[in-house]
C-alpha angles and dihedrals in degrees: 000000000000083000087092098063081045093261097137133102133220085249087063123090126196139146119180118194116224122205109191117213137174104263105359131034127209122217106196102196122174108227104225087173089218135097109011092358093045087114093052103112099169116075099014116184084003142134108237130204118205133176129206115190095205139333111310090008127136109276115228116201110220104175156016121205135190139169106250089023132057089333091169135075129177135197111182124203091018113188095004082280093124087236124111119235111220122197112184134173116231102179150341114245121201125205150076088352113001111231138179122239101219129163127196120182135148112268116231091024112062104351119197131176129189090267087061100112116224112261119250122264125254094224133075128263110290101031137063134212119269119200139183132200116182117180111193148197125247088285106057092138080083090072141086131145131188123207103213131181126219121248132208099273096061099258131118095227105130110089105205097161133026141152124184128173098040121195117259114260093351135129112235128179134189124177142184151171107261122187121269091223110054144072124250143192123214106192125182130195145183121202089219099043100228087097119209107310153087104345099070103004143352101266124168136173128217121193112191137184107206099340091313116125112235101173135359122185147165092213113210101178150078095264141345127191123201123192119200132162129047091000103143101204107319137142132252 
């Protein structure tokens, strides 16, 4: 995932779960083999499993998954809880791009099998729901973000979504129903410039479309923008 050092290309396509734990955190990746990843021999057309025990600490792959193959992982007791966290693969998709349909959840807990049909959504035909956590340090009345959409001449003018004057080491969220058709920026900025991690706290933020992650970061700078939508090929 050379996506992360900003190796990647509009013509790439990637998304990495990310499960945060307490003292160890799980990226699930699907291993296309193609684009950024098209070197990596190991794990081709597979579902991969990796643990990170902490930020800027050495990665451990603990499994491959596939369809027809191994489709199911299992970490018991996850996060001390006494529950086991289960992460299967229900099917290969092919396409523009190819993607796999995989679904993690806690047993016992909210159980969920590949038959589980998605749940509806909470926004009308056309759009989809847009949500932001932020989790900040103990200055999080240095941030503030905007969500804006682009209009037709080109320009991100129309604010739709914004929060300032965070609370200090607190977890906020805000969501909405964004238009299916259109093209978005998500920027983030703190009034510092040291962002929310990892100086005074461990701060994160997560942007999501319908419960999809689109971008996750510790943000340990002055500002990031994220567009996401419509977008054609731009940059960000």
């Amino acid at each position: 995932y050379d996506y992360l050092n900003g190796e990647v290309t509009s013509d790439d396509q990637y998304t990495v779960a990310r499960i945060v734990g307490q003292n160890e955190d799980l990226f699930v990746m699907y291993n296309r083999a193609e684009g950024v990843n098209s070197e990596v021999g190991g794990y081709k057309d597979q579902v991969t499993i990796v643990h990170q025990n902490g930020e800027s600490q050495q990665s451990w792959l603990d499994a491959g998954l596939s369809e027809n193959g191994t489709s199911e992982w299992r970490k018991y007791n996850w996060n001390r809880s006494g529950n086991t966290l289960a992460i299967k693969v229900c099917n290969i998709v092919s396409g523009a791009p190819d993607y796999a349909r995989v679904i993690v959840y806690l047993q016992g807990v909210h159980d969920l099998s590949c038959d589980t049909p998605d749940p509806p959504s909470a926004c009308p035909s056309g759009y989809s729901k847009f949500k932001v956590g932020v989790q900040t340090d103990m200055w999080g009345n240095e941030v503030t973000w905007r969500l804006k959409e682009k209009k037709d001449n080109g320009r991100y003018k129309k604010i739709i979504l914004r929060d300032a004057n965070l609370k200090n080491n607190a977890l906020s969220s805000k969501e909405k129903c964004i238009d299916n058709s259109k093209c978005y920026k998500f920027k983030i900025r703190d009034e510092d410039g040291n962002g929310i991690c990892c100086q005074h706290g461990q701060g994160w933020y997560r942007i999501e479309v319908e419960d999809v992650t689109i971008k996750y970061s510790n943000f340990n700078s002055g500002r990031e923008a994220t567009k996401f939508g419509w977008c054609a090929s731009e940059n960000v």
